[in-house]
C-alpha positions in Angstrom: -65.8 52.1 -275.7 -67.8 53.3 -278.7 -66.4 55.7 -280.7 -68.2 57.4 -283.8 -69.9 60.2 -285.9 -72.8 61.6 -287.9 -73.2 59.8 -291.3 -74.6 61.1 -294.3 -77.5 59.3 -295.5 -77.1 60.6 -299.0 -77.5 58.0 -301.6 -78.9 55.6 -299.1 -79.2 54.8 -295.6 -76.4 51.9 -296.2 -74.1 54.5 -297.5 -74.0 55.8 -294.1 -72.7 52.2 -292.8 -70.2 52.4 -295.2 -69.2 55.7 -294.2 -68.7 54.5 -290.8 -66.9 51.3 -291.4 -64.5 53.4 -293.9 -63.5 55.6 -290.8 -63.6 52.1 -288.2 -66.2 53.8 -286.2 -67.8 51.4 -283.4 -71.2 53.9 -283.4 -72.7 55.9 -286.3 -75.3 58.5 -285.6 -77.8 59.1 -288.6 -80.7 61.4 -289.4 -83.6 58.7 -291.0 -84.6 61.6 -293.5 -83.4 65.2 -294.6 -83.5 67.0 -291.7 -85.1 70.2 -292.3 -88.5 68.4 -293.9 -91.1 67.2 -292.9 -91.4 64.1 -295.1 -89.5 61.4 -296.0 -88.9 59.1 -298.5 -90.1 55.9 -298.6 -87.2 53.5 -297.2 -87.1 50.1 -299.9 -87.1 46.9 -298.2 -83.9 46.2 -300.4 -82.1 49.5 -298.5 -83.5 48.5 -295.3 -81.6 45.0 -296.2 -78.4 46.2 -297.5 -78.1 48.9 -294.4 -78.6 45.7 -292.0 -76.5 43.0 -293.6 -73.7 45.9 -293.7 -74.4 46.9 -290.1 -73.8 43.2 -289.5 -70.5 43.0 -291.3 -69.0 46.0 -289.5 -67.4 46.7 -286.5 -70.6 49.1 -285.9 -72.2 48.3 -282.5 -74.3 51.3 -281.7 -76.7 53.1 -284.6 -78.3 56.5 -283.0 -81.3 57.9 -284.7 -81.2 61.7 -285.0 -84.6 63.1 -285.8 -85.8 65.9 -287.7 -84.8 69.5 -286.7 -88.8 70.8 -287.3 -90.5 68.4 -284.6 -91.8 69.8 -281.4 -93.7 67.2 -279.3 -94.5 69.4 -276.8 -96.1 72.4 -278.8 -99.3 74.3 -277.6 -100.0 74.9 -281.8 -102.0 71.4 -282.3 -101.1 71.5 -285.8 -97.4 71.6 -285.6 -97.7 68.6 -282.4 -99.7 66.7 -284.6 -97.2 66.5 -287.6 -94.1 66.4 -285.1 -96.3 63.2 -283.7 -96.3 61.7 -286.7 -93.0 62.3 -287.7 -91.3 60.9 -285.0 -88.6 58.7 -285.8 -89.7 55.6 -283.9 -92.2 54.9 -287.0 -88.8 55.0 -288.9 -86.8 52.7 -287.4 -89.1 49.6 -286.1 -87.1 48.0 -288.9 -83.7 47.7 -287.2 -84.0 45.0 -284.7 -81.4 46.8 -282.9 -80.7 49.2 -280.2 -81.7 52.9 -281.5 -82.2 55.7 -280.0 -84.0 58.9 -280.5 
């Protein structure tokens, strides 16, 4: 059985693993970006490196992607379904290599 919770991302995406592995959670669930905006920043290849070799270290089996509050794939405004689109997490985390979902 998994057991886990939401994870700030604040100061880093690896933070968040260390959150997790701080309270032994077995599954962390993430935003890949604020929330409530439409762009992100940049992730670093040396983040991206330190969230997996952390992820690797921990007891966490199970990383859930949360996405952002403003998309809307399946609005009629072609505008606002064009961002959401292109804001979809997937482009966010082809980096994991592991099991994420959205």
């Amino acid at each position: 059985m998994l057991l886990g919770a939401h994870m700030s991302i604040a100061g880093g995406m690896d933070k968040a693993v260390e959150r997790g592995m701080a309270l032994s959670c077995t599954a962390i669930q993430l935003f890949t970006k604020n929330s409530n905006r439409w762009n992100g920043k940049t992730l670093q290849s040396e983040e991206v490196a330190r969230f997996l070799e952390l992820k690797k270290r921990s007891g966490i089996h199970q990383v859930i992607a949360h996405d952002s509050y403003l998309i809307n794939l399946a609005s009629i405004n072609t505008t606002l379904r064009a961002k959401s689109i292109y804001c979809h997490t997937p482009r966010r985390t082809s980096w994991g290599g592991g099991r994420y979902r959205h």
